[in-house]
N, C-alpha and C positions, 0 to 999 in steps of 0.2 A: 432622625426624628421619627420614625416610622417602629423602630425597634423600643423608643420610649414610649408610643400609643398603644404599639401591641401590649405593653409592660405593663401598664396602666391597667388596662381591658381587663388581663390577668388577674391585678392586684384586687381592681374591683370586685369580677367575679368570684374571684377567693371569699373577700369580706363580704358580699350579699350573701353567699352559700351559709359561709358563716353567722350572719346574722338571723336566717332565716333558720339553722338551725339550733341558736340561742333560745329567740323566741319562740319555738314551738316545743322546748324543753320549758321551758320556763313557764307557758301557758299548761302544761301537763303537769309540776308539780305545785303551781295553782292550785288547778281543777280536781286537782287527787287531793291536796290538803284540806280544800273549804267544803266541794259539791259533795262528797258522801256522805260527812256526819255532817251538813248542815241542813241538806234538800234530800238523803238518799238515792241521791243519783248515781251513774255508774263512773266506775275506775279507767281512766283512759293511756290508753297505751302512748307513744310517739306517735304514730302517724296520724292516730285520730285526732290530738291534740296540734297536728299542723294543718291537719282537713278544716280543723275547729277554725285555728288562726285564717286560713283562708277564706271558709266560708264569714266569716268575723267582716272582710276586708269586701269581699265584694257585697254585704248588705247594709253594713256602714259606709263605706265609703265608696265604691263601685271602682272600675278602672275606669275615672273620666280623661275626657281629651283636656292638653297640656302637663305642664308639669306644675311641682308644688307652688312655686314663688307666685303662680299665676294666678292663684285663688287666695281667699282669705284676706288677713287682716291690711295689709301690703300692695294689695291690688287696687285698691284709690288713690295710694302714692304713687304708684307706677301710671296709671291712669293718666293721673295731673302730671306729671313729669313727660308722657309724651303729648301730653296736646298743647305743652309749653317749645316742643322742637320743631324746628322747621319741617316741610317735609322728607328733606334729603338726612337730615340727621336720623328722625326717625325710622324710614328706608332701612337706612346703614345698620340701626338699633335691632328691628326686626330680625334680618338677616343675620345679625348677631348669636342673637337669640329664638330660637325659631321655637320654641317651644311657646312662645307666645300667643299665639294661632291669634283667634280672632277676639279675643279677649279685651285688649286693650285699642279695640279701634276706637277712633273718635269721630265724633259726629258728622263731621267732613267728609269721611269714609265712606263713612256706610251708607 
């Protein structure tokens, strides 16, 4: 079991790298195709255009606490779904799911 978690870790880390560096290729032949004859702005190499994607990420979206399911459109289903469980099942949920932090407390809670 341990050999398939490590395997995993791998595979993942592979595919972030990889996707990170998709999109900052992709964010450069953008920014090369439209910003110089449309604004005159300048030709950006790779790294600037992953500088660009990053700095993009933390003034759009920041690195907030939890993970994604926990926000947005999904987070009132979740919500009502746990103030419909006992409190042992929710417990159990949490623990599950720890990325939930404090998000879905219910009023009971807090």
């Amino acid at each position: 079991m341990k050999k398939h978690f490590i395997g995993k870790c791998i595979l993942f880390t592979f595919f972030g790298i990889a996707l990170v560096i998709g999109l900052s290729y992709l964010v450069m032949l953008l920014w090369n195709w439209l910003v110089p004859d449309l604004f005159g702005g300048p030709v950006l190499d790779f790294w600037k255009a992953g500088g660009l994607l990053l700095l993009s990420k933390i003034l759009f979206s920041g690195f907030g606490k939890g993970c994604g399911s926990c926000k947005g459109p999904k987070a009132h289903y979740w919500k009502h779904k746990l103030e419909s469980m006992t409190p042992e099942e929710r417990e159990k949920m949490k623990n599950k799911w720890k990325c939930w932090g404090n998000t879905f407390n219910t009023e009971s809670e807090q």
